[in-house]
C-alpha positions in Angstrom: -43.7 -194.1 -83.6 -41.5 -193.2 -86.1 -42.2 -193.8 -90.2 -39.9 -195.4 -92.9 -39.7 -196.5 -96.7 -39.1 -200.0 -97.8 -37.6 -200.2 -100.6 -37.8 -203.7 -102.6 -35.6 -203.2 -105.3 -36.5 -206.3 -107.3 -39.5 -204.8 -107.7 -38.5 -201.4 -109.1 -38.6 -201.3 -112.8 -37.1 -197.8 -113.2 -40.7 -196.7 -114.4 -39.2 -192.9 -112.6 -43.0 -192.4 -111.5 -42.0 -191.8 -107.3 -39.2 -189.5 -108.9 -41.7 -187.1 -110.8 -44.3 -187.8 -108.6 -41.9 -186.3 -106.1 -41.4 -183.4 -108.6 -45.2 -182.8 -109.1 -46.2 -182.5 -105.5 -43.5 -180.1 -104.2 -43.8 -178.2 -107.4 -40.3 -178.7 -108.3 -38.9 -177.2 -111.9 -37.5 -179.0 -114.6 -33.6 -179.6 -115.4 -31.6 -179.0 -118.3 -30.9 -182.4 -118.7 -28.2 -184.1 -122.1 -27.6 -187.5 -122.7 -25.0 -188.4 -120.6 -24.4 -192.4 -121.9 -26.4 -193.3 -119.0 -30.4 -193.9 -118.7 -30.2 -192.0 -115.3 -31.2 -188.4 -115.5 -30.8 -186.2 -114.0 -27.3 -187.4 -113.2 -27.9 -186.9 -109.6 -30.3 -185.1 -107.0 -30.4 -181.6 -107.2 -32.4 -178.7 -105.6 -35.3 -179.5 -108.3 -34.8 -183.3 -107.7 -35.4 -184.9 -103.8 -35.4 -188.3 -105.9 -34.3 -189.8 -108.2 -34.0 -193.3 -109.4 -30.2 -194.7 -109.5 -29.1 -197.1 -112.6 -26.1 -199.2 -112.1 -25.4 -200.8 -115.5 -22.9 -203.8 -115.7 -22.3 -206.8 -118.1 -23.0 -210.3 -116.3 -21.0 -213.5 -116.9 -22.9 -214.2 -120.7 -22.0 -210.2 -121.6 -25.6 -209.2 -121.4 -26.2 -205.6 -120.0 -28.0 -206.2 -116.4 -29.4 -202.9 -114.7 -29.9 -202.7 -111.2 -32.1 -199.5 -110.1 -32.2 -197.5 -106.8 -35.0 -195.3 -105.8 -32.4 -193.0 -103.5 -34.0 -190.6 -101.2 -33.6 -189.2 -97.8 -33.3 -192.1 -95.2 -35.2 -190.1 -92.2 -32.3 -191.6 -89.7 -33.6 -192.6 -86.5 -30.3 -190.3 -85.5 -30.1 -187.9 -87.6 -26.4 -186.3 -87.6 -27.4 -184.0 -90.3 -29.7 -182.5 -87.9 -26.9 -182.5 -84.7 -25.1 -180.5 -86.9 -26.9 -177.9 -88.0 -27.4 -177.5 -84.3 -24.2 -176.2 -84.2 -25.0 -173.7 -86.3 -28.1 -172.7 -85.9 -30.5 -174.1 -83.9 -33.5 -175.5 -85.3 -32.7 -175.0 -88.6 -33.3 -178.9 -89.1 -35.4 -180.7 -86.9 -36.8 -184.1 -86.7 -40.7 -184.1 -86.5 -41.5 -186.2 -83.1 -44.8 -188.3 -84.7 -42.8 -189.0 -87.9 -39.6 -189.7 -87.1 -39.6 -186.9 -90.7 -36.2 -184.8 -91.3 -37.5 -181.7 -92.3 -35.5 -178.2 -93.1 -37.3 -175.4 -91.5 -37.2 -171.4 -92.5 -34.4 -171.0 -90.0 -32.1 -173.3 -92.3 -31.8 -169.7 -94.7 -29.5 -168.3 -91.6 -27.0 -171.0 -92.2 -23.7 -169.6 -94.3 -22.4 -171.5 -97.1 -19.7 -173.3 -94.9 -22.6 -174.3 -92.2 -24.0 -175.9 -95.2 -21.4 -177.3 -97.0 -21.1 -179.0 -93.2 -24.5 -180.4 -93.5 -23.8 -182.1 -96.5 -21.0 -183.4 -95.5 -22.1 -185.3 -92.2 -24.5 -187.3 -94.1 -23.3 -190.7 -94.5 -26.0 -190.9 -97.8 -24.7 -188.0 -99.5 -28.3 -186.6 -99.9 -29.0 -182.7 -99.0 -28.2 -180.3 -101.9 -27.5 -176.7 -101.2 -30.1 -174.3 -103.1 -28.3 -171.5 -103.9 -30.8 -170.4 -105.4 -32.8 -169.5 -101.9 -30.3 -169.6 -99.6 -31.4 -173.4 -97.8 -30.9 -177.3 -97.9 -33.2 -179.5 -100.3 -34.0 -182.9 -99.4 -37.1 -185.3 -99.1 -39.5 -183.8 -96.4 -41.2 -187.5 -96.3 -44.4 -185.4 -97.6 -44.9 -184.4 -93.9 -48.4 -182.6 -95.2 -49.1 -185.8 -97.0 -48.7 -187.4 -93.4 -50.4 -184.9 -91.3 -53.6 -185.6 -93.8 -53.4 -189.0 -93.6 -51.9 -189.9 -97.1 -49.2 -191.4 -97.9 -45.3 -189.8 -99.9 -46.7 -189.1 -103.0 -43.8 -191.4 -104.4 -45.4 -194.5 -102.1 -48.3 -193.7 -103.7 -47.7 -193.5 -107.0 -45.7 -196.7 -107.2 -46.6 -199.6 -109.9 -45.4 -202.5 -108.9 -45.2 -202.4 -105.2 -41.2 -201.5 -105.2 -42.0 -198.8 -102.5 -43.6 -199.6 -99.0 -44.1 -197.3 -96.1 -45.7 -197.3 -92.7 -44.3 -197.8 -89.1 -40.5 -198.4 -88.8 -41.3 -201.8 -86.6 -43.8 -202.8 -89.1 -41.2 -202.1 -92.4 -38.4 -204.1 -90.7 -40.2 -207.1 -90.1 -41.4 -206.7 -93.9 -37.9 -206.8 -95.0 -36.9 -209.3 -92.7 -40.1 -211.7 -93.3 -39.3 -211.5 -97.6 -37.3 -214.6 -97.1 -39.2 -216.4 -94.9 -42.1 -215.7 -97.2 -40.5 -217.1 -100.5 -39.5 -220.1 -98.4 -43.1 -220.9 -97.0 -44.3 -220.4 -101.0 -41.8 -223.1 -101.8 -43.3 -225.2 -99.0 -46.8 -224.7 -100.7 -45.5 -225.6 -104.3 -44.0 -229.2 -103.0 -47.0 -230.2 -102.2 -49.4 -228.7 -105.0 -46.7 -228.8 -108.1 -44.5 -231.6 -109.8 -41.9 -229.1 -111.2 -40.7 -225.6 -109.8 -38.7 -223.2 -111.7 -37.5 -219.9 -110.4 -35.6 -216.6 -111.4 -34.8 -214.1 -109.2 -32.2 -213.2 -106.2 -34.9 -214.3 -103.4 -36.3 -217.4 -105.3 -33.5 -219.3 -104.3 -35.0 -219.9 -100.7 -38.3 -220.7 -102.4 -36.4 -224.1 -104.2 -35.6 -224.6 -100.7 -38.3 -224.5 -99.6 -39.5 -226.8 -102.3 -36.5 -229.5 -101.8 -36.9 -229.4 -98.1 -40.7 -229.8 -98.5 -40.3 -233.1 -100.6 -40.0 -231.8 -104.1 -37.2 -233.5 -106.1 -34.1 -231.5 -106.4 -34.5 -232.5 -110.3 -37.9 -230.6 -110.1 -37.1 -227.9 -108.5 -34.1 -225.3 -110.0 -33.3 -221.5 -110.0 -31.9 -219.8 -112.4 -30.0 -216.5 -113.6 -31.2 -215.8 -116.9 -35.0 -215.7 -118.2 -33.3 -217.4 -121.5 -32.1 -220.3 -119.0 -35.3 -220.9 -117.8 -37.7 -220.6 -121.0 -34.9 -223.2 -121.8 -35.6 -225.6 -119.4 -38.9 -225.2 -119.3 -39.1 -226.1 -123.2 -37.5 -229.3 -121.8 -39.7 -230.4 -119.8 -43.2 -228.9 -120.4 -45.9 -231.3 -121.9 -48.8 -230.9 -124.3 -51.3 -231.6 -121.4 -49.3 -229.7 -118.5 -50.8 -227.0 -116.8 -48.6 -224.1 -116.3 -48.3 -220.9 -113.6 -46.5 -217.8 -114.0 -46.2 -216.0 -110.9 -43.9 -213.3 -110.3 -43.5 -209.5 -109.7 -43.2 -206.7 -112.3 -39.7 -206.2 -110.9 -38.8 -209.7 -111.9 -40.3 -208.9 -115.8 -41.8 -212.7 -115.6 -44.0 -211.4 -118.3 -40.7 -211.6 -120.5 -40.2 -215.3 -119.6 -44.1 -216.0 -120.5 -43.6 -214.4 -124.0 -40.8 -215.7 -124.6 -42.1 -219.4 -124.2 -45.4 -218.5 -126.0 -43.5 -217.1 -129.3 -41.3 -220.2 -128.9 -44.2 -222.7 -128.8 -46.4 -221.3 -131.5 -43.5 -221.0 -133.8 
């Protein structure tokens, strides 16, 4: 069966430990790196880089910088075109590794002119191998196939804090993704039933009001919000003395932030 990454990205925190994690077990070199206005570095994968983290940095509706990161990688397609066409040009040069469902470049890839590779590159739809000039081949994520064939995990899997990264069978990581919003529905469920008031931050929280309102909570007790300032806010409102609070969230969602900022708030 084949393998695949999940990639929750409401987790990810932009820590960059699966990106030099990737770096430390391939024994990749550094980069000459410069500040670039941007908190993404190197700018973009590289033959020293089979990862990196992606920041997209935009201004939301209050003018508040919002950052949005990407762990970006090579996909592993089930169909690999990348591999059809180096095909073309030399046979096995990339091949996809039966057990893994693993795109890996093999020795033969070094036969491959700078037009066969510049090809490569082009076919894939993710933009992700990098010609190394430097010895004649294609870079890209390997999936830590020797990793895999000792029965560990990508070292970038591994090395993950807050759970952003996932990997196992491809059956078992789609129904993962597909079960998140079932998941934050069935919490809401629970929460009618053992809470009097629900608030919530976060893209998939939404279904856990829901989940709440549909359960029996109050529509007046149950609300999501965008901003952690909107919901320290609100929860200022309607807290008491003798109420007994939970904070439950993911790293990714930085519900530590909302916890702090109700705490300095209160004992001021």
């Amino acid at each position: 069966m084949p393998k695949a990454f999940l990639i929750d990205t409401t987790r990810c925190t932009a820590c960059r430990g699966c990106q030099l994690a990737c770096k430390e077990w391939h024994d990749l070199p550094a980069n000459a790196t410069k500040q670039r206005g941007s908190h993404q570095n190197p700018p973009d994968l590289n033959p020293n880089n089979y990862k990196i983290v992606r920041f997209h940095e935009h201004l939301d509706k209050q003018g508040n910088v919002v950052w949005n990161f990407f762990p970006d990688q090579c996909r592993h397609c089930v169909t690999p075109i990348c591999v059809d066409v180096a095909d073309m040009a030399v046979p096995g040069a990339l091949v996809q590794d039966q057990k893994t469902g693993a795109v890996l470049v093999t020795d033969k890839a070094k036969k491959l002119s700078d037009g066969d590779i510049a090809d490569i590159v082009n076919a894939c739809p993710y933009n992700i191998p990098r010609h190394d000039k430097a010895k004649g081949t294609i870079a890209k994520c390997d999936m830590c196939i020797d990793r895999l064939r000792a029965g560990m995990q990508p070292s970038c899997v591994k090395t993950c804090p807050t759970g952003a990264m996932s990997f196992g069978e491809r059956a078992d990581m789609l129904e993962l993704g597909n079960r998140s919003s079932a998941e934050h529905y069935r919490i809401g469920r629970i929460a009618a039933q053992k809470a009097d008031l629900l608030l919530t931050y976060g893209a998939h929280s939404v279904r856990t009001v829901t989940g709440a309102i549909t359960g029996g909570m109050s529509p007046k007790n149950a609300e999501h919000f965008d901003t952690h300032e909107d919901l320290v806010r609100m929860l200022k409102m309607r807290a008491g003395e003798a109420d007994v609070i939970l904070f439950k969230g993911s790293r990714g969602m930085k519900m530590e932030r909302v916890l702090q900022m109700f705490l300095d708030d209160h004992e001021a």
